[in-house]
C-alpha positions in Angstrom: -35.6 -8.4 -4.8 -39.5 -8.8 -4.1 -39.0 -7.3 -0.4 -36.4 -5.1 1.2 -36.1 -2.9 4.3 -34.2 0.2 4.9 -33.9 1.1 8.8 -32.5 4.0 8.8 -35.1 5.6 6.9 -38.1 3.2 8.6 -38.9 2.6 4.9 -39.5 -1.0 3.3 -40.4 -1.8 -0.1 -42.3 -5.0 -1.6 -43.9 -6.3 -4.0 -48.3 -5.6 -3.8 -49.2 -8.8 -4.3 -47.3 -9.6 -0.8 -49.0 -7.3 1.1 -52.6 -9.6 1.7 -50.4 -11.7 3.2 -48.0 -9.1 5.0 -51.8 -7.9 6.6 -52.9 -11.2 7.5 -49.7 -12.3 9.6 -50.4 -9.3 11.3 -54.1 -9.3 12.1 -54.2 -12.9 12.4 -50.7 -14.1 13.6 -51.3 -17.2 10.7 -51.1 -17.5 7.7 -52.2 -21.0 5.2 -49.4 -23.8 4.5 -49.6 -24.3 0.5 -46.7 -24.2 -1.2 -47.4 -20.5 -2.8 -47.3 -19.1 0.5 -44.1 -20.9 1.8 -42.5 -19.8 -1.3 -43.9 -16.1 -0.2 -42.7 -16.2 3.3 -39.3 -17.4 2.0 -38.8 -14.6 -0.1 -40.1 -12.0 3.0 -37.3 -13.5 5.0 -34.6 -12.9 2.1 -35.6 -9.2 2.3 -35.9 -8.9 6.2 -39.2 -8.7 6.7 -39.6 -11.4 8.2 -37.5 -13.3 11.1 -38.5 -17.0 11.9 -42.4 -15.8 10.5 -42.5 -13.2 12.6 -43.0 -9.4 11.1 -39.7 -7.5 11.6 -41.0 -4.9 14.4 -40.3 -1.6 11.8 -42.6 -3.8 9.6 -44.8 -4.9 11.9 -45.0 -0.9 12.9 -45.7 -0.2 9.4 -48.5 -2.6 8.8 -50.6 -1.9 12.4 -51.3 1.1 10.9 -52.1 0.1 7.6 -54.6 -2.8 9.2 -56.4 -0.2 11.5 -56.2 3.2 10.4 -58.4 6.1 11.3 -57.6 8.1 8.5 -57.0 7.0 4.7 -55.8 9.5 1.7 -55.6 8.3 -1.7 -53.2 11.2 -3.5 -52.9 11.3 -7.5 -50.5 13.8 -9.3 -50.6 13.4 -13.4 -47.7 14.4 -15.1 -47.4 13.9 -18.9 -49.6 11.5 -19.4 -48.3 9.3 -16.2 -49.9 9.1 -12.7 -48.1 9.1 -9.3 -50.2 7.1 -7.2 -50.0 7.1 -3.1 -52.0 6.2 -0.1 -51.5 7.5 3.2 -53.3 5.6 6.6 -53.0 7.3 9.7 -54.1 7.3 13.4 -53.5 9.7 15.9 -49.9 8.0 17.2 -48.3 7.9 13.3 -49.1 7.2 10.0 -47.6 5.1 7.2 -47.2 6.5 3.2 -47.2 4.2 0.6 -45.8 4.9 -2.6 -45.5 3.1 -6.4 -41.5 2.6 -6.7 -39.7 1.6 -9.6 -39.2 -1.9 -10.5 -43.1 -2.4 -10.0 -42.9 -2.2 -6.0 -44.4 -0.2 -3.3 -42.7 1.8 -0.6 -44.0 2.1 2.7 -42.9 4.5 5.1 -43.1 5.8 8.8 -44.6 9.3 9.2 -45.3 11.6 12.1 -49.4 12.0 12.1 -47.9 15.8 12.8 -46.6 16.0 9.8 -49.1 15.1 7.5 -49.7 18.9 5.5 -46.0 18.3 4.7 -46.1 15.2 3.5 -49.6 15.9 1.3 -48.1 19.2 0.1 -44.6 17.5 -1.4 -46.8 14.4 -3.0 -49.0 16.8 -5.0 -45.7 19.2 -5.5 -47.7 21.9 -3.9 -45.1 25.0 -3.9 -46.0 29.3 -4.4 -46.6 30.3 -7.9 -47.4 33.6 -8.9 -50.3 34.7 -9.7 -50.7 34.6 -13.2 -54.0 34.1 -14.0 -57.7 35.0 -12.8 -59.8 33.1 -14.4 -63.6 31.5 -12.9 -65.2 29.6 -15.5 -67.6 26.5 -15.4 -67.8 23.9 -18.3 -68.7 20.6 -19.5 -66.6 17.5 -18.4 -66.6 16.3 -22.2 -66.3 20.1 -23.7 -62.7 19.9 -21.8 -61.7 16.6 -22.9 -62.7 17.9 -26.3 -60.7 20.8 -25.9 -57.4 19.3 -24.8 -57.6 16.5 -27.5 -57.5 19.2 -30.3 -54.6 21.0 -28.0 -52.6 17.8 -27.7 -52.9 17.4 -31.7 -51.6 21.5 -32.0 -55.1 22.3 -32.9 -55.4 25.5 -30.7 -58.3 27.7 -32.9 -60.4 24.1 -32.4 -60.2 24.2 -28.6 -60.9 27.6 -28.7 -63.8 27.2 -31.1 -65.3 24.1 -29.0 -65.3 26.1 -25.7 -67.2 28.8 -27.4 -69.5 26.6 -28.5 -70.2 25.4 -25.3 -70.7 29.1 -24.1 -67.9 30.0 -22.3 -67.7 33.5 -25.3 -64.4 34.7 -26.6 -62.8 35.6 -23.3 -63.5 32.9 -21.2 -62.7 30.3 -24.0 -59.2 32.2 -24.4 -58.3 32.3 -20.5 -59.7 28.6 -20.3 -57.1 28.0 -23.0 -54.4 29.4 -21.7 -54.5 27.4 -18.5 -54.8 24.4 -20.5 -51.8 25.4 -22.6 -49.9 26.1 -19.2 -51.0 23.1 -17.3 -47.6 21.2 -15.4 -49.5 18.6 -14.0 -53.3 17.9 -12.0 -53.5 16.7 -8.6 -55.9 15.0 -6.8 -56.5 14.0 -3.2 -59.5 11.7 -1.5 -59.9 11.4 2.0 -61.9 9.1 4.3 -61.8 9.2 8.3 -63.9 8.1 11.1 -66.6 10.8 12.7 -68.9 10.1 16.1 -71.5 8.2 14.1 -70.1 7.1 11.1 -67.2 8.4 9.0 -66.9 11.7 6.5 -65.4 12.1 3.1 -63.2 14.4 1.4 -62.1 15.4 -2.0 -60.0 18.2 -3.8 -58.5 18.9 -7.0 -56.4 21.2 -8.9 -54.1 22.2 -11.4 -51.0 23.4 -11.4 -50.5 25.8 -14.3 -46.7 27.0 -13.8 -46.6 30.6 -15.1 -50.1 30.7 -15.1 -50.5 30.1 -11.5 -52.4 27.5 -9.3 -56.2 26.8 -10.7 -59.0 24.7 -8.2 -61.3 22.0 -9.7 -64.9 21.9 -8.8 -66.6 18.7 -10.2 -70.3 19.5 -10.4 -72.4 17.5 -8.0 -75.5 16.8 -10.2 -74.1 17.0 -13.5 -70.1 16.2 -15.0 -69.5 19.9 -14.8 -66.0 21.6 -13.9 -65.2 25.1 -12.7 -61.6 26.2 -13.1 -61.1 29.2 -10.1 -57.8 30.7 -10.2 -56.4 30.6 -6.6 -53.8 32.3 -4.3 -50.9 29.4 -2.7 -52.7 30.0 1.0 -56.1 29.0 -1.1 -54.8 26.2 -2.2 -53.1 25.0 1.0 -56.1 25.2 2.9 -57.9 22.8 0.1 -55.3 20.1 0.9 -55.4 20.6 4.5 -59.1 20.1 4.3 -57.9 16.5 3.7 -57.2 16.3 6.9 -60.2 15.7 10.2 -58.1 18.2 12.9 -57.8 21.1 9.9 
């Protein structure tokens, strides 16, 4: 099924390429009369979206957000290789999350604009860890691509040797290592939100390390540097909540 809807949880799920056209009922109220678009709206009214070409008011709910939000937060967790992509538009009276799904399709979902710092916090998996690390160090963006290459191929003493190479010395290579080894998974999120006079940009990343602990990414501004900080939970949770214009 390209488009369902789930009530109860104020959740529907479609496939992307429908949501142009999902936006452009609603800011427009039309939409064009070519066959690929009547076959479109067909399937819409299969999954409920639709009724008679009109947006299903949960969906039409859904989507007035999306068309004209205040607030926008693109949130990426990577896993094993494999990226867990979502988007969350807001305003001050609710928000919608949008998630990748199985089967290729997206979810979208009603959220309370008060909720938000929940909702970011279980994306990213954000949770207490202890402290297991306390590490600062800053190095190249390719010296750590170098260095987790020869880890992924078992080559430990080479990532080792490459971050001492690059200056980090024996100590700071070993504890950079050690996170590396430990890593779970890396989260990042981007936010975007209107300001008196424009709009203002946020970004934060980190690792999450398991036994090691959480770690905070710092990309250099001028050059393709990054800084590894270990950091408490409460460090962390303010990072994410600076995602947010009222935190």
């Amino acid at each position: 099924m390209t488009a369902t809807m789930n009530t109860g949880a104020e959740t529907i799920r479609l496939d992307c390429k429908y949501m142009p056209l999902l936006l452009q009922l609603k800011t427009t109220g039309a939409v064009g009369v070519d066959d690929t678009t009547t076959r479109a709206l067909a399937r819409l009214e299969a999954g409920e979206l639709l009724r008679d070409g009109q947006l299903h008011p949960m969906a039409d709910a859904i989507l007035a957000i999306v068309a004209e939000p205040a607030l926008v937060i693109s949130v990426e967790r990577m896993r094993l290789g494999a990226i867990a992509a979502s988007t969350i538009w807001a305003t001050p009276d609710g928000a919608t999350i949008g998630t990748r799904v199985e089967g290729g399709l997206y979810e979208l979902k009603l959220a309370a604009t008060a909720l938000l710092p929940f909702h970011l916090f279980q994306l990213i998996h954000l949770r207490p860890l202890p402290a297991g690390s306390s590490v600062d160090v800053t190095l190249g963006a390719e010296t750590m691509l170098s260095a987790e290459s020869m880890l992924a191929r078992s080559d430990r003493g080479g990532a080792v040797t490459v971050l001492v190479d690059a200056g980090l010395g024996d100590d700071g290579a070993e504890s950079a290592v050690q996170l590396l080894e430990s890593r779970v998974a890396s989260w990042r999120i981007h936010s975007l939100w209107s300001a008196e006079g424009g709009s203002q940009s946020y970004e934060a990343h980190g690792m999450d390390c398991g036994v090691r602990g959480h770690v905070l990414v710092t990309v250099g501004a001028e050059q393709p540097t990054l800084r590894l900080r270990s950091a408490s939970f409460a460090e962390v949770t303010t990072a994410v909540r600076g995602g947010l214009p009222s935190s």
